[in-house]
Rosetta silent file (secondary structure, phi, psi, omega in degrees, C-alpha in Angstrom):
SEQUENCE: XXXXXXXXXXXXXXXXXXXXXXXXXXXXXXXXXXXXXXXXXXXXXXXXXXXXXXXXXXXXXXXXXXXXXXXXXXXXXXXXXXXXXXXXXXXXXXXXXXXXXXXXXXXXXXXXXXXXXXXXXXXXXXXXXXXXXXXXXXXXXXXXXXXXXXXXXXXXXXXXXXXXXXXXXXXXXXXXXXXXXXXXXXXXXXXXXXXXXXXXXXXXXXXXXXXXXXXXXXXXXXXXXXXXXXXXXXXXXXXXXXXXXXXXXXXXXXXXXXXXXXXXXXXXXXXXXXXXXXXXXXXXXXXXXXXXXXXXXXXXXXXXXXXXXXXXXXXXXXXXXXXXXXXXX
SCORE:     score description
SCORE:     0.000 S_00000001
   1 L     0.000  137.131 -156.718  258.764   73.852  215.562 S_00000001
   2 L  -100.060  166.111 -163.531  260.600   76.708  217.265 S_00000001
   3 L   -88.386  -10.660 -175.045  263.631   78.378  215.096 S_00000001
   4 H   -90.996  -46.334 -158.345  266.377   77.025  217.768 S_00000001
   5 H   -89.182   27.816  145.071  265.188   73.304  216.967 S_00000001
   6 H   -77.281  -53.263 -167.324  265.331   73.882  212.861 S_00000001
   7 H   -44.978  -68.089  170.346  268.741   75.710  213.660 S_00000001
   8 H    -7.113  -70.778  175.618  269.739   72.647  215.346 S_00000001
   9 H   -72.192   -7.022 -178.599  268.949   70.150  213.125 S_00000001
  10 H   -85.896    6.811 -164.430  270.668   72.085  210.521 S_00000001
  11 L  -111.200   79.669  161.691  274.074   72.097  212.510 S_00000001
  12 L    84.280  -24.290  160.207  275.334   68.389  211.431 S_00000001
  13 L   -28.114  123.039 -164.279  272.149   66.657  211.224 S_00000001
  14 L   -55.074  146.307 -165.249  271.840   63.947  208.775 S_00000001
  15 H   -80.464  -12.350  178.910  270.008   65.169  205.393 S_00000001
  16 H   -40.188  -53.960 -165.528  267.519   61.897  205.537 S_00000001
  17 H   -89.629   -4.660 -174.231  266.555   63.406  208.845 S_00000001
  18 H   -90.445  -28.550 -172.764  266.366   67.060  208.060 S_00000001
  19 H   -94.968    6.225 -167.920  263.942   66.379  204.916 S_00000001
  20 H  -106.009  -29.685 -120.384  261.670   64.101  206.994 S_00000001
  21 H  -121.583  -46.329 -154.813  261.937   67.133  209.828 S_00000001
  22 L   -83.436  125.660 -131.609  261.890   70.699  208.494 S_00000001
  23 L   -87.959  135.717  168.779  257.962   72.687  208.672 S_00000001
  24 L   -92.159  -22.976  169.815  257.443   72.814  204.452 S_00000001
  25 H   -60.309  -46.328 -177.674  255.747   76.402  205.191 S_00000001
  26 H   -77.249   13.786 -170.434  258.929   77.544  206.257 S_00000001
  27 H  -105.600  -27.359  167.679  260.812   76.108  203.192 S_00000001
  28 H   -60.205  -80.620 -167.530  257.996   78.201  200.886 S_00000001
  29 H   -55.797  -38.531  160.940  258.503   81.173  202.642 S_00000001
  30 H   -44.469  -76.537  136.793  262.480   80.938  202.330 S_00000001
  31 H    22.191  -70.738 -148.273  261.953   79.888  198.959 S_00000001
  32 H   -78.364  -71.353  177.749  259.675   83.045  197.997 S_00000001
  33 H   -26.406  -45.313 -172.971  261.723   85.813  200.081 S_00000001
  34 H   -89.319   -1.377 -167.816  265.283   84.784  198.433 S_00000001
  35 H  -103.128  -46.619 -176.416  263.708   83.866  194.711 S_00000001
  36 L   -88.767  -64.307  159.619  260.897   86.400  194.695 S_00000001
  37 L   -38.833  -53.644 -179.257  261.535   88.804  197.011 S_00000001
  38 L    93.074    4.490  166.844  265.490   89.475  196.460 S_00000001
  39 L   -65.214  137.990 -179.335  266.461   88.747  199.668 S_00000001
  40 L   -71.424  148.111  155.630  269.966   87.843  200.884 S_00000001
  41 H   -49.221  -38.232 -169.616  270.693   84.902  202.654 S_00000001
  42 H   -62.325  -50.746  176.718  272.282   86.894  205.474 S_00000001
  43 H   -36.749  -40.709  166.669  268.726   88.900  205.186 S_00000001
  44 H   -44.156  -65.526  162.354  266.976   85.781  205.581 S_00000001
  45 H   -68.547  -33.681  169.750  269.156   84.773  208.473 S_00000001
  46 H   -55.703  -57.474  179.981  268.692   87.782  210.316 S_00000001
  47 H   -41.282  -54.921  157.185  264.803   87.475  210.046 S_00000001
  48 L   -93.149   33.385 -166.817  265.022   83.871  211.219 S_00000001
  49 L    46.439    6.082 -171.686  267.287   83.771  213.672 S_00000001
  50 L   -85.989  175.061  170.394  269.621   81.047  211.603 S_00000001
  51 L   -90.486  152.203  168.168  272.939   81.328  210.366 S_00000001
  52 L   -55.695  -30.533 -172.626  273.619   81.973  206.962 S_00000001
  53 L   -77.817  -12.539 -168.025  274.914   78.482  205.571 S_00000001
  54 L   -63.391  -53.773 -164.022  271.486   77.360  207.769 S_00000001
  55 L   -94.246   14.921  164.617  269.041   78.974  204.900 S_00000001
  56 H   -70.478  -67.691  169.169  271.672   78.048  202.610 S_00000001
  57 H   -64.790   -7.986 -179.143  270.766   74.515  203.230 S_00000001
  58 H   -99.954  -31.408 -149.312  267.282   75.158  203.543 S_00000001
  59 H   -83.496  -35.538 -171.344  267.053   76.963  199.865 S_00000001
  60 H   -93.597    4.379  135.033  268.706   73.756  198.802 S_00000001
  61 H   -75.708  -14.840  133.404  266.520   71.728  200.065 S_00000001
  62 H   -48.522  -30.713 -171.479  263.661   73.295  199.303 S_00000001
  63 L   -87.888  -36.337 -169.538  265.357   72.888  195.553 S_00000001
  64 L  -104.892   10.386 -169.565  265.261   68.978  195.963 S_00000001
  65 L  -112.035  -65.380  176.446  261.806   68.704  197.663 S_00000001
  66 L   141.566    6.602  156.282  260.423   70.519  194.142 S_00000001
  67 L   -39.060  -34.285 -156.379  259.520   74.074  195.663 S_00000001
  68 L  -143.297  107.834  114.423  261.959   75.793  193.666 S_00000001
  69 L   -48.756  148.513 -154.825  263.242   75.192  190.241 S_00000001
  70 L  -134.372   83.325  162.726  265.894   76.787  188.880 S_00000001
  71 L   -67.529  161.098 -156.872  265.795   77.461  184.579 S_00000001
  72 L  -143.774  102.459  160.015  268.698   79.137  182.812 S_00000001
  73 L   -26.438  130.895  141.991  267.117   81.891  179.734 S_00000001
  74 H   -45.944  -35.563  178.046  267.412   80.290  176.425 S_00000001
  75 H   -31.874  -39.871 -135.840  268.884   83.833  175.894 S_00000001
  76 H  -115.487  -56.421 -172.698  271.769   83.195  177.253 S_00000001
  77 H   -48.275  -32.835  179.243  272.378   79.587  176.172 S_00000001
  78 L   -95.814   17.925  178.977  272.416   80.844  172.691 S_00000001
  79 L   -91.103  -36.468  171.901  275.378   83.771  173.361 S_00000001
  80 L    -7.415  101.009  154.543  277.967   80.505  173.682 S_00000001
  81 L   -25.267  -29.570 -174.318  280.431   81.387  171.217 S_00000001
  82 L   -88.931  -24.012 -172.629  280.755   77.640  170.033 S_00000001
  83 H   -65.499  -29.746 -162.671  276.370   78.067  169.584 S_00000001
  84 H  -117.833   37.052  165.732  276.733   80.752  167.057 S_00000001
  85 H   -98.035  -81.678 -179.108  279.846   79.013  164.822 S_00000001
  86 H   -60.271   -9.312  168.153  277.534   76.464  164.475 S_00000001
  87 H   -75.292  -47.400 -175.781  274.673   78.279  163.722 S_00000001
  88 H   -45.437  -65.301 -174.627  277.396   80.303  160.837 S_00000001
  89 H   -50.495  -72.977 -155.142  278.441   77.002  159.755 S_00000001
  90 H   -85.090   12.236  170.434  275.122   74.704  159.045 S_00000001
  91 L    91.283  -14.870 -142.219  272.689   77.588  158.152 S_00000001
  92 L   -80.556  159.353  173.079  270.554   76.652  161.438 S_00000001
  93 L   -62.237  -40.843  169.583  267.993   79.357  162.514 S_00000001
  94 L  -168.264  164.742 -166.680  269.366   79.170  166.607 S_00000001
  95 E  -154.836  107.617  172.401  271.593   76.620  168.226 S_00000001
  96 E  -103.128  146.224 -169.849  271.296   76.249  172.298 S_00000001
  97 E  -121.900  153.719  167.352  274.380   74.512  173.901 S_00000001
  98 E   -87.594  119.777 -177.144  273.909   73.015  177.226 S_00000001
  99 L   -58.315  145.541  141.978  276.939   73.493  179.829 S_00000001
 100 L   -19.229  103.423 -174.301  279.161   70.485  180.337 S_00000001
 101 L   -63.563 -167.493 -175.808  278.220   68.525  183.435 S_00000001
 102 L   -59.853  -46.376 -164.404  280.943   68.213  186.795 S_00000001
 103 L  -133.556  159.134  152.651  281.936   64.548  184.861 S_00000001
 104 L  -132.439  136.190 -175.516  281.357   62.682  181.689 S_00000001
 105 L   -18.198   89.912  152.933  279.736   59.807  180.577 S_00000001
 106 L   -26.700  -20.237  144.337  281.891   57.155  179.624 S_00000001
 107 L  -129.316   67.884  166.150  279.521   55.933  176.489 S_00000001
 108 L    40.133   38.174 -177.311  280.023   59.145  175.082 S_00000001
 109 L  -105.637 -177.700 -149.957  276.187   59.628  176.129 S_00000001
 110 L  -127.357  152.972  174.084  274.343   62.890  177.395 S_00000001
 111 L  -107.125   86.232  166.422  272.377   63.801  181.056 S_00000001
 112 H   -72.224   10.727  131.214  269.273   63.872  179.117 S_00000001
 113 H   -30.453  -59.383 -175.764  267.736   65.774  181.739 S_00000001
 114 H   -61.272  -40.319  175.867  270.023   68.366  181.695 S_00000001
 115 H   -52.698  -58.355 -165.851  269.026   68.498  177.719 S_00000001
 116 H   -96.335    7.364  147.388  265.412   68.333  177.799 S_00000001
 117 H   -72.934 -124.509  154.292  265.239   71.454  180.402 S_00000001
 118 H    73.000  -92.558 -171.550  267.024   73.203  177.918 S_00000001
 119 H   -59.256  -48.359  163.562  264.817   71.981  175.084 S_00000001
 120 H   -40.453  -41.848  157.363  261.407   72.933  176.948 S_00000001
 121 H   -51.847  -71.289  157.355  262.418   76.194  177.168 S_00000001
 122 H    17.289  -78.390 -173.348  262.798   76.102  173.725 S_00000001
 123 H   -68.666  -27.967 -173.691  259.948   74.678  172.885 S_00000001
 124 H   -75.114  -68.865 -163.608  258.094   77.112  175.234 S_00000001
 125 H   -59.973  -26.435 -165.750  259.639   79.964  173.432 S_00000001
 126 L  -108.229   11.887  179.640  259.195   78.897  169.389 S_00000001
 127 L  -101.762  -22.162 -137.381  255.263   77.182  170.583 S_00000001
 128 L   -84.788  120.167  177.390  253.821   81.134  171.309 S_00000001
 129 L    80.221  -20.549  174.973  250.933   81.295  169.071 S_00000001
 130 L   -63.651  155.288 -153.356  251.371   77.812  167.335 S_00000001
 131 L  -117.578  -65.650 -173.527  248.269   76.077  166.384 S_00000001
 132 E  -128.979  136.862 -179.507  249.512   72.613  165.558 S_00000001
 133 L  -116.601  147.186  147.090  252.547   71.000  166.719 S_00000001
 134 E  -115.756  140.001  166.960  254.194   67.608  165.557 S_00000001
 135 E  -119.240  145.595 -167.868  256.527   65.488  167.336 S_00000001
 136 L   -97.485 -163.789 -150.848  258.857   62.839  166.658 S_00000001
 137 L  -141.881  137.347  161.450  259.866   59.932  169.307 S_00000001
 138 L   148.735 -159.034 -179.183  262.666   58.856  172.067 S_00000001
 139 H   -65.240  -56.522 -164.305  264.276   59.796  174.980 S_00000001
 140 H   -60.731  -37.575 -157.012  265.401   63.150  174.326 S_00000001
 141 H   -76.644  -58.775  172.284  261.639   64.361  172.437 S_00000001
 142 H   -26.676  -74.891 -170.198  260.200   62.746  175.835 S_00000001
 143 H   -62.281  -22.257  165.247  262.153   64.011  178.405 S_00000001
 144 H   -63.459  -47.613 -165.522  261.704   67.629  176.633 S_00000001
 145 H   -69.297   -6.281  171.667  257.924   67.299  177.032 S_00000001
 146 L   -87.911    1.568  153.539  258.538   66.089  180.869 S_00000001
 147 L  -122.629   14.545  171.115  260.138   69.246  181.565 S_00000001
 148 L   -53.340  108.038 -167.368  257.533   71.532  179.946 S_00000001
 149 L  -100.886  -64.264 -140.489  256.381   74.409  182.094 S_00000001
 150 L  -151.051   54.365  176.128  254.587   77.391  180.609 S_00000001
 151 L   -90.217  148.270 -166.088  253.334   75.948  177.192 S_00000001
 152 L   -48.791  131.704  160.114  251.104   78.307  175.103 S_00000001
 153 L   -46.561  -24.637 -158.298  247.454   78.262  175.145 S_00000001
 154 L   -86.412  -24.277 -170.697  247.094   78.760  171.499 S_00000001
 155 L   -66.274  119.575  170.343  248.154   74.928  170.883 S_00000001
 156 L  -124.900   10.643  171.109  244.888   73.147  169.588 S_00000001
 157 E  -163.811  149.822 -178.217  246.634   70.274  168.301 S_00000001
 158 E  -104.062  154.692  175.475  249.685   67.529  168.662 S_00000001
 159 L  -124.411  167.488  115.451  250.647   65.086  165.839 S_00000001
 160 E   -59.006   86.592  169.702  252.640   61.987  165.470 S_00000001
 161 L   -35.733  -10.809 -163.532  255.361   62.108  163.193 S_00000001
 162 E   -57.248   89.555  147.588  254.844   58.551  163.112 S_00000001
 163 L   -87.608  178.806 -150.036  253.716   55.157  163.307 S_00000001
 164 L   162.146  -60.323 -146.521  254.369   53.963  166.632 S_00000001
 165 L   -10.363  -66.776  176.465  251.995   54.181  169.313 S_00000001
 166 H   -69.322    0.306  152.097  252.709   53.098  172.413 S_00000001
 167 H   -66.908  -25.993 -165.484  256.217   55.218  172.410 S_00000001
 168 H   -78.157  -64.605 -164.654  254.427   58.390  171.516 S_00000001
 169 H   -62.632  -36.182  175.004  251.773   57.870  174.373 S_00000001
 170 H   -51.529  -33.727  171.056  254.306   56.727  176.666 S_00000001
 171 H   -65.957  -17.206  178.111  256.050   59.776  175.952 S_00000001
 172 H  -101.688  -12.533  166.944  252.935   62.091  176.924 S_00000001
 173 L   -78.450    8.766 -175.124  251.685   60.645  179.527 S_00000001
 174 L   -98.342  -16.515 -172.216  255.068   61.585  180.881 S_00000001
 175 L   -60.851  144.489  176.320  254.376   65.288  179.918 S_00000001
 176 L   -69.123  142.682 -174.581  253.967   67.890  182.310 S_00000001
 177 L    83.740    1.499  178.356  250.065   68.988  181.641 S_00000001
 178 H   -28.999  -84.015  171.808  249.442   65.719  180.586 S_00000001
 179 H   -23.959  -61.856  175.511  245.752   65.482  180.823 S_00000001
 180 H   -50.302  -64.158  163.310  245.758   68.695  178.762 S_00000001
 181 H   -11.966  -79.290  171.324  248.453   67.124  176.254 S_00000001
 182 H    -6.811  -67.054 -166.772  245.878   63.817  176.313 S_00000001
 183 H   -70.545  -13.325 -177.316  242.958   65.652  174.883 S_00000001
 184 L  -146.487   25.627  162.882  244.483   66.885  171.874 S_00000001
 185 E   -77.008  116.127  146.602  247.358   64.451  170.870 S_00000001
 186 L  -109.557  106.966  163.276  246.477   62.157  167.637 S_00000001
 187 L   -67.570  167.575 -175.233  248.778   59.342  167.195 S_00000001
 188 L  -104.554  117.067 -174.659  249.296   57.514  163.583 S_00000001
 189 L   -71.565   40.746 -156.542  247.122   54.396  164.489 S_00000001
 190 L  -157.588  132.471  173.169  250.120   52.008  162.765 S_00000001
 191 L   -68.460 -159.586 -176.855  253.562   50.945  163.870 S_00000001
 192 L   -77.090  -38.081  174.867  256.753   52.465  162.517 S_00000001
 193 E  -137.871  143.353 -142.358  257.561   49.594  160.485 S_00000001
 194 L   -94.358 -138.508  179.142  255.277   46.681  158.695 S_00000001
 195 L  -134.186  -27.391  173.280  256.517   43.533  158.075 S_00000001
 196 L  -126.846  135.102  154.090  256.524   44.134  154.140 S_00000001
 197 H   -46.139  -68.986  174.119  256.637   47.287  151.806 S_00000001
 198 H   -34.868  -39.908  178.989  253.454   46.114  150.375 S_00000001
 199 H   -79.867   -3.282 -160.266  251.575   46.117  153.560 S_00000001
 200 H   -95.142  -61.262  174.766  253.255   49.368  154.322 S_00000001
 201 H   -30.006  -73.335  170.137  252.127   51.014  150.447 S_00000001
 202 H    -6.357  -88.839  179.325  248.510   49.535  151.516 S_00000001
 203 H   -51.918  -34.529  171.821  248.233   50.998  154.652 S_00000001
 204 L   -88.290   26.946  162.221  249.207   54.424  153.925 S_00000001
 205 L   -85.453  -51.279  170.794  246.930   54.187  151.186 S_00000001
 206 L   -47.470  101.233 -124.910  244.140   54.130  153.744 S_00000001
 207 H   -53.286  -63.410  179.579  241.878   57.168  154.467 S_00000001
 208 H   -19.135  -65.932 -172.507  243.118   57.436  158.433 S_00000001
 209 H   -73.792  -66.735  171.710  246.718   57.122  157.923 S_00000001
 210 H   -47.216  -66.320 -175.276  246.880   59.883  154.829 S_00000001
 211 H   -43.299  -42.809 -171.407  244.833   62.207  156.340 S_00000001
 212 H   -63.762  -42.546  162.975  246.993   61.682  159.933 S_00000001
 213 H   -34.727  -92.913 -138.715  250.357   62.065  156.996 S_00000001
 214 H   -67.656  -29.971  173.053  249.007   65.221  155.705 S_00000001
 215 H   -58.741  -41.477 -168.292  248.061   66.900  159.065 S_00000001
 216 H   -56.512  -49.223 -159.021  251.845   65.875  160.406 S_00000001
 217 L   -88.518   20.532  142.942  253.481   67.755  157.466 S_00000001
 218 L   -93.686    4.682  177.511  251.288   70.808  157.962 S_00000001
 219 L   -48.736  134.670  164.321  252.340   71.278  161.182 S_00000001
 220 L  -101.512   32.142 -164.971  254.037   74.989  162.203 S_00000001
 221 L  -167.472  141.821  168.413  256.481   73.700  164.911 S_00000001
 222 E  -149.375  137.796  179.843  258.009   70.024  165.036 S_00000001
 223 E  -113.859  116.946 -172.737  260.144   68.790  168.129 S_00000001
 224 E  -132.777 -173.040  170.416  262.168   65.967  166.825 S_00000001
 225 E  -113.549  130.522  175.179  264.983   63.693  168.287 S_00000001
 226 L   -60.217  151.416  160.224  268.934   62.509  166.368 S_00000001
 227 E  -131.619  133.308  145.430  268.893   58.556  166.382 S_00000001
 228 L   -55.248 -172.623  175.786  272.058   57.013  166.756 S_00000001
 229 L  -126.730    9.791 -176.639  273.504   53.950  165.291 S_00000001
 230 L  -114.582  172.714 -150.895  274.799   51.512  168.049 S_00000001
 231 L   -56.031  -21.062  163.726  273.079   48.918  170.217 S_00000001
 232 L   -25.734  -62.476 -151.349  272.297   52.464  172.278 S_00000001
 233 L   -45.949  171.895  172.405  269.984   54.051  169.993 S_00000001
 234 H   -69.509  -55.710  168.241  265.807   54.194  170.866 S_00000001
 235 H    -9.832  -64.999 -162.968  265.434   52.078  168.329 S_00000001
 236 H   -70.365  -60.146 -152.666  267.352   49.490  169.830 S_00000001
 237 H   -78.037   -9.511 -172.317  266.162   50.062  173.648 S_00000001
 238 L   -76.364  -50.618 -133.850  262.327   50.301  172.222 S_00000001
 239 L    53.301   67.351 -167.513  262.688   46.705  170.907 S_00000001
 240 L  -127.161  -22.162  158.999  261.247   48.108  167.439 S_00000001
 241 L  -128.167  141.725  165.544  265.132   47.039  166.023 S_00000001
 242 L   -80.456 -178.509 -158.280  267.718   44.268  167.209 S_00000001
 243 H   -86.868  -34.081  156.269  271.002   45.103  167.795 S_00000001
 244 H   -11.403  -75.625 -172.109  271.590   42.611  164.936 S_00000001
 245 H   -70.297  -42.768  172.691  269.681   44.735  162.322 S_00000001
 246 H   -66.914  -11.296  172.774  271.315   48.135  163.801 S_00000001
 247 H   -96.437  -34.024  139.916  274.888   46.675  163.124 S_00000001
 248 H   -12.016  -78.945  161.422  273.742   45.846  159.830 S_00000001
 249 H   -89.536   28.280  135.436  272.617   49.167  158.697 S_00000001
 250 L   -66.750  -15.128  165.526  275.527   50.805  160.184 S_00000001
 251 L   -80.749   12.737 -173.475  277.753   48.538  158.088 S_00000001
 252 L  -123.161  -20.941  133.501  275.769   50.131  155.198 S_00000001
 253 L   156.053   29.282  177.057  277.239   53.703  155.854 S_00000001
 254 L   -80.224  138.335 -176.508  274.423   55.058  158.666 S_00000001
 255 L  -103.349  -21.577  172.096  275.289   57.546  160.571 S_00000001
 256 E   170.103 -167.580  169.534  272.150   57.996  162.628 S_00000001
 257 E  -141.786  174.571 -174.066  268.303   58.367  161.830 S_00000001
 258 E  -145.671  134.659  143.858  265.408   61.074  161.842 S_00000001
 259 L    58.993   30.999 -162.357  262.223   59.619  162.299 S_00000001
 260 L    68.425   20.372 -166.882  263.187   56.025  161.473 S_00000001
 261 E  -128.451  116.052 -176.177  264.298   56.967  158.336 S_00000001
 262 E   -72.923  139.420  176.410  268.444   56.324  158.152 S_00000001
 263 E  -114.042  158.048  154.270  271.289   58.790  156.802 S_00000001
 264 L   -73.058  167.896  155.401  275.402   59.246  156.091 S_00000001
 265 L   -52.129   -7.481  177.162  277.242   61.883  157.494 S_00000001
 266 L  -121.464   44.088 -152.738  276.565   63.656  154.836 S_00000001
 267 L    -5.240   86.201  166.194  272.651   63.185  155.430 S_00000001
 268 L  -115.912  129.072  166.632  272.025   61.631  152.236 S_00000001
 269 E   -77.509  125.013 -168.071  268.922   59.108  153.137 S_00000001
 270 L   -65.310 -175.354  163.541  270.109   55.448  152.563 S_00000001
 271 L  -105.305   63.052 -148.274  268.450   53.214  150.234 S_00000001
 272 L  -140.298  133.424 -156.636  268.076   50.113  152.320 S_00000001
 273 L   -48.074  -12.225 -166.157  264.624   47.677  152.271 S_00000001
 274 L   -79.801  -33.113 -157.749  263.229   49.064  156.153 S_00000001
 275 H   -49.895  -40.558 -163.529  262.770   52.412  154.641 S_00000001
 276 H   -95.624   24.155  153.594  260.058   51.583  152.160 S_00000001
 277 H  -107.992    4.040 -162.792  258.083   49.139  155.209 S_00000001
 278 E   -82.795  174.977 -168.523  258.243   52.356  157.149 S_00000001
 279 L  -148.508  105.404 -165.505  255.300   54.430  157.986 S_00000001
 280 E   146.482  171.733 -160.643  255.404   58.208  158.560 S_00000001
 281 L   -74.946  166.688 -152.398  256.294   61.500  156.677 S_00000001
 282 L   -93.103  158.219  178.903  259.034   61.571  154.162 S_00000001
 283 H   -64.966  -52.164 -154.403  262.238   63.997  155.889 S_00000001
 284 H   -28.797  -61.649  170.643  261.223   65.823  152.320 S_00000001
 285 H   -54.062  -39.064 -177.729  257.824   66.733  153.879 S_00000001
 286 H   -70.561  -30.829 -179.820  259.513   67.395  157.337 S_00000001
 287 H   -66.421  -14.665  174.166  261.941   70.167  155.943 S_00000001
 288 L   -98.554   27.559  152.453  258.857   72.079  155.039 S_00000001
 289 L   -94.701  123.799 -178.920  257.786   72.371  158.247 S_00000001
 290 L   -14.413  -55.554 -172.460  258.402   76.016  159.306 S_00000001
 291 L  -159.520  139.186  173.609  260.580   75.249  162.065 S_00000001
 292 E  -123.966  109.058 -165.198  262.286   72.167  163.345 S_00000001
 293 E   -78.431  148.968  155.921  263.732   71.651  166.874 S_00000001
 294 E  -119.792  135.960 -172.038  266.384   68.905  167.038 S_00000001
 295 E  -108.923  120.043  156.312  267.138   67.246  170.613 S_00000001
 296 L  -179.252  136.360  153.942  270.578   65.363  170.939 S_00000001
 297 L  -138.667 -169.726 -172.584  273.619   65.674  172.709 S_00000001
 298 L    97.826  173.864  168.123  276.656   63.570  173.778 S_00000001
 299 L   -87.470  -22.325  169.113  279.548   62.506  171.607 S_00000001
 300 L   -71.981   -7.621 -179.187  278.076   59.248  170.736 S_00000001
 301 L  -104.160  -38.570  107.818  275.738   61.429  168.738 S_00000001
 302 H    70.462  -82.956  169.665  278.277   63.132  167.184 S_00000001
 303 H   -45.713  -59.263 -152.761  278.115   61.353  163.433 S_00000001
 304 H   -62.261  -24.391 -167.574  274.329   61.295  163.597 S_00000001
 305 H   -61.615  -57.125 -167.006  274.313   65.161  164.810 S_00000001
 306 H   -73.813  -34.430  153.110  276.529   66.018  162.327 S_00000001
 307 H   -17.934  -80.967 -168.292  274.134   64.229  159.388 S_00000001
 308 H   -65.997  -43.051  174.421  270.917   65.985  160.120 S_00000001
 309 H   -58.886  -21.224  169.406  272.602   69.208  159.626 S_00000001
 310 H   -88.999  -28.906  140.873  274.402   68.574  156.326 S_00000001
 311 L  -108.915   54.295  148.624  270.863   67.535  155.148 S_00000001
 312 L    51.816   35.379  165.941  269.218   70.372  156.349 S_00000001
 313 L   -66.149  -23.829 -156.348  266.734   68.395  158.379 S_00000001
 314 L  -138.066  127.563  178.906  266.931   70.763  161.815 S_00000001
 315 L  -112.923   -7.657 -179.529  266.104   74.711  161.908 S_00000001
 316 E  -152.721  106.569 -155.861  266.603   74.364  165.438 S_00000001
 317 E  -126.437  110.574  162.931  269.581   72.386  167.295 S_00000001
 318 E  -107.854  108.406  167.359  269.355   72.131  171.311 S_00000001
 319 E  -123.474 -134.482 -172.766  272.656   69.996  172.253 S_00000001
 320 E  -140.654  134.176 -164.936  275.372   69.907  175.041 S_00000001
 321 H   -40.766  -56.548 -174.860  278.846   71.420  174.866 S_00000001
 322 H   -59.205  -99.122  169.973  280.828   68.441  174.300 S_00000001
 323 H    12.232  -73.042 -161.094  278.673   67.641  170.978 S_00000001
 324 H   -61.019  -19.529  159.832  278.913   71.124  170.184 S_00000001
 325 H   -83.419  -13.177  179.181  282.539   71.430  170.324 S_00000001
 326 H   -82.948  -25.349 -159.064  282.883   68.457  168.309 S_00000001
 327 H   -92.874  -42.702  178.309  280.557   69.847  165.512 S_00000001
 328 L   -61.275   -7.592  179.977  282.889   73.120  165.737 S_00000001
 329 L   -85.421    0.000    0.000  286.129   71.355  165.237 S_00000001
């Protein structure tokens, strides 16, 4: 393809037909020269006979074909003025805020995308040298491990915070590295919640499930996810509660959950019969894991957000500006 007919198609050409059209060598080498390299667009254009807005359009394309990715330092995320109030306020160890997207969500929800790049770095940076990791379960602890890039070698083992199963695997077979992930992931072979507290006492009575307990709350890194309290929540969209039973205990004062286990705003853990059919580590056990990421943004998270930090559940809070301005007022 000669450099007149890319120029071409780049002058008003439709983008359907430009991404079906344009040589993928030449979208690498654009790619490396303006990312790698340091080269200006105009530099670019001079080289390749194009216009400037031409490799302008190619760089961005090249960005939506998956050539190029574009991360933002945690470094930086945590000089936000509103990140280190709330770190002042609630005690936390670091606090990353996410920028505000162009619009916002209208059920006060989050562009968990935008979140769980964010949180991979994260996770990338506080994993260096960890040995055993545990993870909690939803969308946000998912979509972090789906944007994982450059996780540490040193990792020889994953946990389930957990009963559960098929959310947990669903979430890792979504992970980048997956296969790797695969080989050294142990889920808690039990769902989240029995059908009785007696079958639930039983079972964690059983040699599997204690041993799988005691590994999770030795862990030296946990990635966990806020649960809301409306029809919203993971819970909810998991089918593991109806929206029935989540308007319930929110008429009981919940403000959100950790780990299937429900709180107030002033994250005091309720007293209410699901707790004791549940099956996984007590929050007690989870604050004494070295360090604990929390995933959650949006405004709808807002109550629950505000929870796990007044009982000291999270050592590490990646959210999104609106959240973050709300926990600062």
């Amino acid at each position: 393809m000669s450099r007149n007919t890319i120029s071409n198609q780049l002058r008003g050409t439709a983008v359907n037909r430009i991404h079906n059209t344009v040589d993928e060598d030449l979208l690498i080498r654009i790619a490396w020269w303006y990312h790698i390299d340091g080269l200006t667009q105009n530099a670019i254009a001079s080289r390749l006979k194009l216009s400037r807005p031409s490799v302008g359009r190619l760089l961005d394309l090249a960005r939506s074909r998956g050539i190029t990715e574009v991360r933002v330092s945690p470094e930086y995320l945590r000089r936000y003025e509103v990140a280190q109030q709330i770190k002042e306020r609630f005690g936390l160890r670091d606090v990353m805020v996410v920028p505000s997207p162009s619009s916002r969500r209208d059920d006060g929800g989050t562009d968990l995308n935008r979140l769980g790049k964010a949180a991979a770095c994260v996770v990338e940076e506080y994993a260096t040298n960890v040995e055993n990791l545990a993870i909690g379960w939803g969308d946000a602890v998912a979509t972090t491990f789906a944007n994982l890039e450059n996780f540490d070698s040193s990792l020889k083992t994953v946990v389930s915070l957990t009963g559960g199963v098929s959310v947990y695997a669903m979430a890792m077979a979504g992970a980048r590295g997956g296969g790797d992930f695969a080989q050294i992931t142990r889920f808690l072979p039990a769902p989240l919640y029995l059908h009785s507290a007696e079958l639930a006492e039983a079972l964690v009575k059983e040699d599997a499930i204690s041993k799988h307990l005691s590994l999770a709350s030795q862990a030296d890194l946990a990635v966990i996810g806020v649960g809301g309290n409306t029809s919203t929540a993971s819970l909810v969209t998991q089918h593991i509660l109806t929206e029935s039973e989540i308007k319930e205990i929110r008429a009981s004062g919940a403000a959100g959950d950790i780990l299937g286990v429900f709180f107030d705003q002033q994250g005091e853990t309720l007293d209410i019969p699901l707790h004791h059919s549940r099956i996984g580590i007590a929050l007690d056990d989870l604050r004494k894991i070295p360090t604990v990421i929390g995933v959650a943004g949006g405004a709808a998270k807002v109550p629950s957000i505000l929870g796990a930090l007044r009982g000291h559940y999270l050592d590490v809070l990646v959210t999104d500006m609106e959240a973050a301005q709300a926990l600062e007022a």
